[in-house]
C-alpha positions as CSV (number, residue, x, y, z in Angstrom):
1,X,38.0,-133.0,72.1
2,X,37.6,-134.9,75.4
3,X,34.6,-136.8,76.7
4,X,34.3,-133.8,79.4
5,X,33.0,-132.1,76.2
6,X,29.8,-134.4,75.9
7,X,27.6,-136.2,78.3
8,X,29.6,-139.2,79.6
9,X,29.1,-142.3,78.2
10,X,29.7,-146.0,80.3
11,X,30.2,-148.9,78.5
12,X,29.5,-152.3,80.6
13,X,32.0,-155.1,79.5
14,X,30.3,-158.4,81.0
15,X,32.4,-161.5,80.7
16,X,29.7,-163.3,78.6
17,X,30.2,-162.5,75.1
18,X,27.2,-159.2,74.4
19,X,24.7,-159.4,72.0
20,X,23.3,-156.9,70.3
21,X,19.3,-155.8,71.6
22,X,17.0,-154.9,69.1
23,X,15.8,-151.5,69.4
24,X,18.8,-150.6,71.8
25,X,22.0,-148.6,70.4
26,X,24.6,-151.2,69.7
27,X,27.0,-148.3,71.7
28,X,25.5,-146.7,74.3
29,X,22.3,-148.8,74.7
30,X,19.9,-146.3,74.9
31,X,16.5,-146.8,73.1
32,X,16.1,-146.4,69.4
33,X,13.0,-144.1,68.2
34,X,14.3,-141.4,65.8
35,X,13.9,-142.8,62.1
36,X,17.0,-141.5,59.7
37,X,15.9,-143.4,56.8
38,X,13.3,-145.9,56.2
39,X,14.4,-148.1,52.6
40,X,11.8,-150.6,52.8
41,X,12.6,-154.4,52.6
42,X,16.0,-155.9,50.8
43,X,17.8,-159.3,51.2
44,X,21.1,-159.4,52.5
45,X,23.5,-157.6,49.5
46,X,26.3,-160.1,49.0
47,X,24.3,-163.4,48.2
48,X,24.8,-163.6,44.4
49,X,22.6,-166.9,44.0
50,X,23.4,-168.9,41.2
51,X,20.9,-170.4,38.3
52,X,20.0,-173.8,40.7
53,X,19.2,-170.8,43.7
54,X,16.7,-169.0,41.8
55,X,14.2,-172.1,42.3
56,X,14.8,-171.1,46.3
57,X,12.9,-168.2,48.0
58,X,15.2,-165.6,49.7
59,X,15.1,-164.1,52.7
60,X,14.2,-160.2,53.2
61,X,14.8,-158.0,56.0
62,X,14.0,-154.4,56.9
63,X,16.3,-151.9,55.6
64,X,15.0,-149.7,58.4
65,X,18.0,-147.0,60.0
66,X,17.9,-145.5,62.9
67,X,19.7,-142.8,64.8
68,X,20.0,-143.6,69.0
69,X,19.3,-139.8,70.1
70,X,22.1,-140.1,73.0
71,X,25.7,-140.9,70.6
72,X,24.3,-140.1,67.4
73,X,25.1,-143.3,66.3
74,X,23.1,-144.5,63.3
75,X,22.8,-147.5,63.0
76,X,20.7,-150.8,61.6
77,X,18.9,-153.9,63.6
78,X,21.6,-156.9,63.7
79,X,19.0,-159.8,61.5
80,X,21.7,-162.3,60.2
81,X,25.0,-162.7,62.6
82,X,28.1,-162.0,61.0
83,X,29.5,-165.8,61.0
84,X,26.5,-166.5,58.2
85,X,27.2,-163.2,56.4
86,X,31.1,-163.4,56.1
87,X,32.1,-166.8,56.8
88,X,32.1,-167.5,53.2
89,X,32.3,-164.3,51.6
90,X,32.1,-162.9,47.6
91,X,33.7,-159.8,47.8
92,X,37.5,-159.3,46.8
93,X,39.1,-156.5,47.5
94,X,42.0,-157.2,44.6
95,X,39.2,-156.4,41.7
96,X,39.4,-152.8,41.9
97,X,42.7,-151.1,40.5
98,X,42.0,-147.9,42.4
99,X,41.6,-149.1,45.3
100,X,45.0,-151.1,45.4
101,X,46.3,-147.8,44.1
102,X,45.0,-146.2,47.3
103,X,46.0,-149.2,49.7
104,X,50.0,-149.1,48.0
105,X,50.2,-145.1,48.8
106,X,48.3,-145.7,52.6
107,X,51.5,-148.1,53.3
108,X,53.9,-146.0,51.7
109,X,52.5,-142.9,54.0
110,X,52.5,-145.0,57.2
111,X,56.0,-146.5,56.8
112,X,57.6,-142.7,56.6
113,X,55.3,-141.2,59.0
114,X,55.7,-144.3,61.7
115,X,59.4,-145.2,60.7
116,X,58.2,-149.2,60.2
117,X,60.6,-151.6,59.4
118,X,61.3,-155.0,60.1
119,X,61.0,-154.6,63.8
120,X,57.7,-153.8,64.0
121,X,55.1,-155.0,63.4
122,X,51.9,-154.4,61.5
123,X,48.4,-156.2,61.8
124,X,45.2,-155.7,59.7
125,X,41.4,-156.9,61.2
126,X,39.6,-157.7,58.3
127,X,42.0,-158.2,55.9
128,X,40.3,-159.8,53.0
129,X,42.6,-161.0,50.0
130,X,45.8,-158.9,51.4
131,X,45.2,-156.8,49.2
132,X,47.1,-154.0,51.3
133,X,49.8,-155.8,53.6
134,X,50.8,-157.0,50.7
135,X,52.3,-153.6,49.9
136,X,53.9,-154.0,53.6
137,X,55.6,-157.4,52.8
138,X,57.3,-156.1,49.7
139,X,58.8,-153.8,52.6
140,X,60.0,-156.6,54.5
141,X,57.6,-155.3,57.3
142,X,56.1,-158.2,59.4
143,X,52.6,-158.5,59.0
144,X,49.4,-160.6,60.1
145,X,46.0,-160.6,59.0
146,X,43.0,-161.4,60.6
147,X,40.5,-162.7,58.3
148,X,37.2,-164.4,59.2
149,X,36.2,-165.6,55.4
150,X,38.2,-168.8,55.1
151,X,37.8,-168.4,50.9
152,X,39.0,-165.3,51.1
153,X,41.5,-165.8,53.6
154,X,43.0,-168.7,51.5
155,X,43.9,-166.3,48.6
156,X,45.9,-163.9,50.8
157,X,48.3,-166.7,52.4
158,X,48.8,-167.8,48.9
159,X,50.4,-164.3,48.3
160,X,52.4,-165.3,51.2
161,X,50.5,-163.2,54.1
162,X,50.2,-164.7,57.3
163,X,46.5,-164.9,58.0
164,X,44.2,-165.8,60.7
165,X,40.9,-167.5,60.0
166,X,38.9,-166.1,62.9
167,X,36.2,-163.0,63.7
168,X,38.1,-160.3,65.7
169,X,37.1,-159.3,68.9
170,X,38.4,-158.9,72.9
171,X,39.0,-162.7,73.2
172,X,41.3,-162.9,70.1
173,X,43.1,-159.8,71.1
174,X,44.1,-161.2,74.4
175,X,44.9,-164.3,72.9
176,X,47.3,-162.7,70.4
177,X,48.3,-160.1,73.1
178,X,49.5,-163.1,75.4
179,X,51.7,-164.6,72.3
180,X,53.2,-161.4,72.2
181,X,51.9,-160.6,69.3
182,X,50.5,-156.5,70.0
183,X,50.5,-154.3,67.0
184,X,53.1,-151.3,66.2
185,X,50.3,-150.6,63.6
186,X,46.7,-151.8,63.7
187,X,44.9,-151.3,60.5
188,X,40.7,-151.5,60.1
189,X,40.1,-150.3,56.4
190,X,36.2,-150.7,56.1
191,X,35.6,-153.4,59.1
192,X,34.1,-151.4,62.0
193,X,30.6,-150.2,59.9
194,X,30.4,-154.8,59.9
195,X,30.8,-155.4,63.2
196,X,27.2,-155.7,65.3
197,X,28.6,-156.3,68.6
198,X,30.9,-152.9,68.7
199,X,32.1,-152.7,72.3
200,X,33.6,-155.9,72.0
201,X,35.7,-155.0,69.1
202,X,37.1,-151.9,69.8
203,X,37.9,-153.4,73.5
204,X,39.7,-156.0,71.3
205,X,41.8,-152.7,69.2
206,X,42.9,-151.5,72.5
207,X,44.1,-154.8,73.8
208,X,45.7,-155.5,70.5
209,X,47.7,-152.0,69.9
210,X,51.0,-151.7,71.7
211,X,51.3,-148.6,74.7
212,X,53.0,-146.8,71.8
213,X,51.3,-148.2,68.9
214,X,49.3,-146.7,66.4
215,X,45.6,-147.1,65.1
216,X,44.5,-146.8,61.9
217,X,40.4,-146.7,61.1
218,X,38.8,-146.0,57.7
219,X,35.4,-146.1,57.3
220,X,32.7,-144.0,55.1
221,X,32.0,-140.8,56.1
222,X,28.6,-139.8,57.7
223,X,28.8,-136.2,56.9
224,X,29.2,-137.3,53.1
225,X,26.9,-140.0,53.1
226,X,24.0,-137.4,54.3
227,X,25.3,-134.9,52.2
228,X,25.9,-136.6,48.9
229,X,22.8,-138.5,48.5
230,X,24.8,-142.2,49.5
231,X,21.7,-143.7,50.8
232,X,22.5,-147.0,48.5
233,X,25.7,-147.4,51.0
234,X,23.4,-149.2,53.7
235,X,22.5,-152.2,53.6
236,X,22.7,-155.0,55.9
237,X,26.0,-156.1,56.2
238,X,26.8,-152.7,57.2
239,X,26.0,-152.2,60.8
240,X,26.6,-148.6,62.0
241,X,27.4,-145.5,59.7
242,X,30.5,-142.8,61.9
243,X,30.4,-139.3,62.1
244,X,33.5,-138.1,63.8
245,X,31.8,-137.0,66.6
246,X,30.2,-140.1,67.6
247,X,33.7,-142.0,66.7
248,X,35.5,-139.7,69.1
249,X,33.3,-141.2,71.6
250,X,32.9,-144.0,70.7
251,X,37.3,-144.8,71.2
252,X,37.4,-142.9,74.4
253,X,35.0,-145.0,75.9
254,X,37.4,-148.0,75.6
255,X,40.6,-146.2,76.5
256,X,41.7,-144.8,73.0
257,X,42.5,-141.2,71.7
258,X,41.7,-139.8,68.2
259,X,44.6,-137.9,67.6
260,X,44.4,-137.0,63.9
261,X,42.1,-137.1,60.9
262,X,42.0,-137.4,57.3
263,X,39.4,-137.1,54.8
264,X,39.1,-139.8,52.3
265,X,37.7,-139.5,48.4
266,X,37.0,-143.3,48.4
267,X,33.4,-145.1,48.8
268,X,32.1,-141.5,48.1
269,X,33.8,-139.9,51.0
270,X,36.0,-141.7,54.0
271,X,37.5,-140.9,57.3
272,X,40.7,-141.9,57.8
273,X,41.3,-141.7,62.1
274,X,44.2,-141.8,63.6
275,X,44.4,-143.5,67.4
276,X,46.4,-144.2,70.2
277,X,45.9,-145.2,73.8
278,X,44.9,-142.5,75.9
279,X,47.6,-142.5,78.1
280,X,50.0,-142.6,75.1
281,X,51.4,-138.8,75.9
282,X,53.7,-138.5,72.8
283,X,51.0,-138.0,70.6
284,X,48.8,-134.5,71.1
285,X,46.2,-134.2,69.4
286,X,45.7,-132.5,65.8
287,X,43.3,-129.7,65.3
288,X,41.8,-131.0,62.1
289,X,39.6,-133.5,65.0
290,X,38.0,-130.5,66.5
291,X,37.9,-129.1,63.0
292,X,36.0,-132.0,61.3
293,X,33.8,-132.5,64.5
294,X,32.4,-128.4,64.7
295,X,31.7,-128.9,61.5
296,X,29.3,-131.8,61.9
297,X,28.2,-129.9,64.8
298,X,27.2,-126.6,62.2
299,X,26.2,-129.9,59.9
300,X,22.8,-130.8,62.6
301,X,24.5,-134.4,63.4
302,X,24.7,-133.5,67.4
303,X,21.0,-133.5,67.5
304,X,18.1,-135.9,66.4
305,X,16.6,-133.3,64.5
306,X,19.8,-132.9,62.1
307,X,18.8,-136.1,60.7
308,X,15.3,-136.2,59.8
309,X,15.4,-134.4,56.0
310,X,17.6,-137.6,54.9
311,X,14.5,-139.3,53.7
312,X,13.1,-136.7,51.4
313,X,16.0,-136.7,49.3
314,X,16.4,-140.3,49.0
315,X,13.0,-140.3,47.4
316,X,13.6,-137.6,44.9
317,X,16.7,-139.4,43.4
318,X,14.4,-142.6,43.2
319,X,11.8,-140.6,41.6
320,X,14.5,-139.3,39.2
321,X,15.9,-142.3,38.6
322,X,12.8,-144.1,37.7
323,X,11.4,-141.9,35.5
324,X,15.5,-142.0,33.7
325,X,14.5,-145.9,32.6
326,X,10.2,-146.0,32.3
327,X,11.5,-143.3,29.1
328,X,14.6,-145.1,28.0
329,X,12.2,-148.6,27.8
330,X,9.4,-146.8,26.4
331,X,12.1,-145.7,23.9
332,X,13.0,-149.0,22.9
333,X,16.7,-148.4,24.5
334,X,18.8,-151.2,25.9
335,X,20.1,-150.8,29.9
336,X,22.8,-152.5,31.2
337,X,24.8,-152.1,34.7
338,X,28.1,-152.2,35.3
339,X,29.3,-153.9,39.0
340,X,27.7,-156.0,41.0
341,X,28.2,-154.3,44.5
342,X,26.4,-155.1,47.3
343,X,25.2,-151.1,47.3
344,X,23.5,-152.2,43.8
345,X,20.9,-154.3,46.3
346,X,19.4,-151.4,48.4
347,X,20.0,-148.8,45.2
348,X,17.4,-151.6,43.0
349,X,15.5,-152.7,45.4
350,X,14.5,-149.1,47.0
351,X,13.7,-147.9,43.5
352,X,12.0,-151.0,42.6
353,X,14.4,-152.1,39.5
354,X,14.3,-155.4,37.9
355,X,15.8,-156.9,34.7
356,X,12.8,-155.5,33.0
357,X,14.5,-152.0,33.0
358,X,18.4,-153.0,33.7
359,X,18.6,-156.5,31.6
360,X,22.1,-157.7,32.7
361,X,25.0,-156.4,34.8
362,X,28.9,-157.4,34.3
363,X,31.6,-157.6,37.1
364,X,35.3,-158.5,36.7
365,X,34.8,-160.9,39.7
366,X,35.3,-164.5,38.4
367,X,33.3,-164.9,41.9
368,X,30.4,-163.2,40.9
369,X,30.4,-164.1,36.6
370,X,27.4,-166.4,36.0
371,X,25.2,-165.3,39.0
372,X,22.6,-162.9,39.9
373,X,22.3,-160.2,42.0
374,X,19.9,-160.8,44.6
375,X,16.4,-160.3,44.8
376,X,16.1,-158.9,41.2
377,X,18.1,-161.7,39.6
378,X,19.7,-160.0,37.3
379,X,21.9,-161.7,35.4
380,X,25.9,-160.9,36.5
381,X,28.0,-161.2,33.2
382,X,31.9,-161.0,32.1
383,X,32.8,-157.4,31.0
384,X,32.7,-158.1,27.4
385,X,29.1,-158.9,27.1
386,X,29.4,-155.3,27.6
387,X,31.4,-154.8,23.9
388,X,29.1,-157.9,22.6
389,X,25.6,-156.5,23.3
390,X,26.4,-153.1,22.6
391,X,24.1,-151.7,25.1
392,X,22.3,-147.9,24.6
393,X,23.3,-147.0,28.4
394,X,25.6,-148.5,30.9
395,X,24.5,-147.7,34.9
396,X,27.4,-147.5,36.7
397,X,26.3,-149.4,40.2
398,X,29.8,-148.8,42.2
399,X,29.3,-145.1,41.4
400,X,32.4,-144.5,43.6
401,X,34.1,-145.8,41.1
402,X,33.2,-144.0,38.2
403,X,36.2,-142.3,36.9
404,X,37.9,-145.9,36.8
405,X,35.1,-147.9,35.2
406,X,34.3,-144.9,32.7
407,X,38.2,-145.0,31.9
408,X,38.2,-149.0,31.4
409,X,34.6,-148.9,29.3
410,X,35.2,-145.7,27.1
411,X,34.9,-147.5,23.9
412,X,31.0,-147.8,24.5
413,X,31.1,-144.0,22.6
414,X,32.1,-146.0,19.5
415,X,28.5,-147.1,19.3
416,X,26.9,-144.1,21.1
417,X,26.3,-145.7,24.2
418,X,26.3,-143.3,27.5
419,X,27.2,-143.6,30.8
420,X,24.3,-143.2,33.6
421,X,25.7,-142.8,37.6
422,X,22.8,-142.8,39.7
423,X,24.0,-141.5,42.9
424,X,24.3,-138.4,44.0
425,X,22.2,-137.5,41.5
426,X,21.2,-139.0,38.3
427,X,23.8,-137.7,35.6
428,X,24.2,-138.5,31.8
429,X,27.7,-139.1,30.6
């Protein structure tokens, strides 16, 4: 697909760095009046205040999303920037096994299919803990991450990965660019949904990737996230939500092709794109883009109206939900979660939860044991409170993660005690 395929879109680049405009698309700046989901209020999802915090107010925000009727973007108002939301940051990506498991076969694939080696060169925006070029290292493939959480950062160059303390964008691109330091392999694994001012960073990909270099982008699918019920996947550190379709456009407004596609089982359904600079002629591209983008088309999500039955299902699953725990407390049962995502904060506060119906959650996060979630402050514990407390049902909050947390918890059947995923829809286990 080429942008002579859909209305043309011009993207202004001024010199001065661009904020975002509320109630203007963070893409294409058109105005913002189509509604795709309105969850009410909810504090920003990665907070975790500790005991001395509670005795502070927090901060809520509206968890109002809309969809720009022009690019089909959807999309959220920018409230906090992201240098107070991930300057100091509690989210690890090394505390999930599947998810390493996913990151050590993506590296495997891309070394075959790109022939890497210790002559190129591989860089990662937004790479957390390095909890994937990690699996590049061990291959003796040079690598650099970018990083903008200096906590976070620390760990990775611990594990020996060069990292960058600094928020990615067109300046740090040309910066890098100028040290000769363009990518044979650029890598964005969940980064571009965080990033409010959009234009700037994907300017910054295409300054960063080499003529002949290769683009990487996953991100949660917007087909899935409609279709599966994964309303609890907004929240405010997430931005923008992607079809392909809007992606597509999105790239070739800043000079890059999408010239294949993969769909993703992780974070209840991913995109995997694959990009290269438009005038990069080697690489023609695959039919599974045109594929997945007529099938969004047949889906409603190239027109406003596509959208606007998103909400009704929302509230059916709270309403299912809610009645789930008003019988299991009128019943004298215990509740207790398992994770402490930031999803957990719209899914609880949307439903209107507390630790009157879920009375503690556990995480294996040493960074989040001995907090609370926010808002509700409920209380995050270690796993084994778990085994200690011997609950009557465990809610499983990263519900994308079932499988593995069902797996690492199945001894709760040695007491009776059930599993409960909320999302897509409530199911007993």
């Amino acid at each position: 697909m080429t942008m002579s395929d859909h209305p043309t879109i011009t993207i202004a680049r001024p010199e001065a760095e661009q904020k975002t405009v509320a109630g203007v698309c963070r893409f294409c700046s058109a105005s913002l009046e189509r509604t795709f989901v309105d969850l009410g209020m909810s504090p920003l999802c990665e907070t975790y205040p500790s005991a001395e915090d509670l005795k502070r107010g927090e901060i809520y925000y509206p968890l109002h999303v809309f969809v720009c009727d022009r690019c089909f973007l959807v999309q959220l108002e920018e409230f906090e920037s992201p240098e107070s939301i991930f300057s100091d940051y509690p989210y690890f990506s090394s505390y999930s096994d599947s998810w390493l498991r996913h990151c050590e076969a993506y590296c495997e694939k891309m070394t075959r299919r790109f022939g890497l080696d210790k002559r190129k060169f591989v860089v990662e925006v937004a790479s957390n803990d390095g909890y994937l070029l990690q699996y590049f290292a061990r291959q003796n493939v040079p690598v650099l991450g970018i990083e903008p959480a200096a906590n976070v950062a620390k760990v990775a160059t611990q594990k020996g990965i060069p990292t960058l303390v600094r928020f990615f964008g067109a300046k740090l691109a040309a910066e890098l660019a100028a040290e000769g330091r363009c990518a044979d392999l650029l890598v964005g694994n969940n980064v571009v949904a965080q990033v409010p001012d959009l234009n700037d960073f994907v300017e910054g990909l295409k300054i960063l990737l080499k003529p002949e270099g290769v683009l990487t982008l996953e991100f949660p699918h917007l087909l899935k996230l409609i279709g599966r019920n994964e309303f609890d996947t907004i929240y405010h550190e997430h931005f923008s939500y992607f079809s392909m379709l809007t992606t597509v456009r999105i790239l070739e407004a800043h000079g890059l092709k999408a010239f294949d596609v993969e769909e993703l089982p992780t974070h209840g359904g991913s995109l995997r794109v694959y990009a290269c600079r438009v005038e990069n002629g080697a690489r023609g591209v695959n039919s599974a883009v045109a594929k997945l983008i007529e099938e969004e088309r047949r889906a409603g999500l190239a027109s406003g109206e596509g959208y606007e039955a998103f909400h009704e299902q929302v509230k059916n699953t709270k309403l299912a939900l809610m009645e789930f725990l008003i019988d299991a407390a009128e019943q004298g049962k215990s509740v207790a979660g398992y994770g402490a995502p930031g999803k957990s904060a719209t899914l609880l506060h949307y439903c209107g939860i507390g630790k009157d119906l879920i009375q503690y959650t556990v995480d294996r996060s040493p960074h989040k044991q001995g907090r609370f979630l926010p808002g509700t402050h409920i209380p995050i514990f270690h796993p084994d409170r778990i085994r200690e407390t011997e609950p009557d049902y465990v809610i499983i909050l990263p519900w994308n993660l079932k499988d593995e947390i069902m797996s690492q918890m199945a001894f709760i059947r040695d007491w009776g005690g059930r599993f409960v995923v909320p999302i897509p829809h409530l199911q007993i286990y």
